[in-house]
N, C-alpha and C positions, 0 to 999 in steps of 0.2 A: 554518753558515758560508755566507757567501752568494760565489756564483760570477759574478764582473762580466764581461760578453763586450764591453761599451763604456762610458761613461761614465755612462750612464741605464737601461741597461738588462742585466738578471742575466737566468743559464738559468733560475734559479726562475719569473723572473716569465713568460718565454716557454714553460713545460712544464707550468706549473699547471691543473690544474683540479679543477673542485667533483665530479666523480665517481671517487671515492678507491677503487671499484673495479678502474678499469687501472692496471697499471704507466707510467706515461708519461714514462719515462726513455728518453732518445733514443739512438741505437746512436751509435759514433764519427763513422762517415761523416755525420750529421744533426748532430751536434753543431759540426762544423766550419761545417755551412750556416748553425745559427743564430748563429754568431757572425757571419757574415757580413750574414746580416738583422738583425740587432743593429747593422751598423756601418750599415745604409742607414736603419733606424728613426734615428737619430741625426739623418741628413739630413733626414726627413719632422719629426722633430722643430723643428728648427731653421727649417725651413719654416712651423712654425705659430707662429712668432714664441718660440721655446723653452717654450715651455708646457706643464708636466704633460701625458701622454699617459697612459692607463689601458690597458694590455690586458689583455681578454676572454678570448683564445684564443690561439694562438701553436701552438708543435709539438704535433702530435695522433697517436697512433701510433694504428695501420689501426684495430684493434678501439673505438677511443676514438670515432675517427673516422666508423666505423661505427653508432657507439651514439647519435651528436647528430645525425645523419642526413643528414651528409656527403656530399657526392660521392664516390665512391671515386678518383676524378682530381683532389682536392683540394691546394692546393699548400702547405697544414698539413700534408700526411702529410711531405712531405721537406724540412717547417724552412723554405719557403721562403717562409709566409705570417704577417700578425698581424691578429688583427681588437681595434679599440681604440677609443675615444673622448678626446676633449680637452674637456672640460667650459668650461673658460675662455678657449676661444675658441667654442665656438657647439654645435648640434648636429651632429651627422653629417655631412649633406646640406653643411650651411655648410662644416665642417671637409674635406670630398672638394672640395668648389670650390675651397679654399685650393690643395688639393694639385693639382689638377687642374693649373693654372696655375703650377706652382710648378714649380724646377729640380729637380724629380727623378724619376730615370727609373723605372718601374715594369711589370709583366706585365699587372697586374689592378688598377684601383680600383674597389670597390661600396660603393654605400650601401645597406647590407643593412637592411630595413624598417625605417627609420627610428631602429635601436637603436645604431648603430654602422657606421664604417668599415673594407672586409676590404682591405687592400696586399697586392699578392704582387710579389716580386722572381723567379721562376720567369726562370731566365736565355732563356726564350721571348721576354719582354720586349716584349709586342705592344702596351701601349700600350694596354688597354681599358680605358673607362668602360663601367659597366652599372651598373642600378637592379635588386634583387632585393624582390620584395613578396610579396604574396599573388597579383597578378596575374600574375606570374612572375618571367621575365628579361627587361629591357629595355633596350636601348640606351641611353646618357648616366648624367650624374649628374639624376635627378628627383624631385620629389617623392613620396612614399608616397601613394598610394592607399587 
């Protein structure tokens, strides 16, 4: 059975991952955040003209988190992140400039090496762009390296 936290988007799709070794089922206190990042994914949706969104990644608990090699200040660990692509509007890079410019407010947007876009709604809420590649962390949304 599948659990809808908003219209487009279920806890499944935000807890899933390919490493069926951790448990990645979110405690209550984390479950309440991703419903709430659930309701702004909506927004970031609707930003990209309503188009299909894919997420990658979503709530990650410590040890998962650990394992993909994580930050340990990651804002996956508390539900408050999702990393995702929009196929049918552009790549990453295209898809963060969307959002960049768009009405909604966010912590963190990166275009993480070119694979995907990571949002975080961390109620810090500072408003960064960064570029993650191989060449590290960089300011802005840019291109890969």
């Amino acid at each position: 059975m599948t659990t809808w936290l908003s219209p487009h988007f279920s806890l499944e799709e935000l807890i899933i991952t390919e490493h069926r070794e951790f448990d990645n089922l979110p405690p209550p206190e984390v479950r309440a955040i991703l419903l709430a990042t659930a309701q702004q994914m909506e927004l970031v949706r609707h930003a990209l003209g309503d188009r299909p969104i894919s997420v990658s990644s979503g709530y990650r608990c410590p040890a998962l988190n650990a394992a993909v090699g994580s930050s340990p200040g990651s804002a996956h660990i508390t539900g408050h992140a999702v990393d995702f692509c929009c196929l049918t509007l552009g790549d990453p890079l295209e898809v963060a400039k969307v959002l960049e410019h768009a009405e909604v407010a966010f912590d963190q947007l990166i275009h993480e090496f070119g694979r995907w876009v990571h949002v975080s709604f961390d109620p810090r809420m500072r408003g960064e762009r960064l570029t993650i590649d191989r060449q590290g962390v960089r300011a802005g949304l840019l291109p890969i390296r």
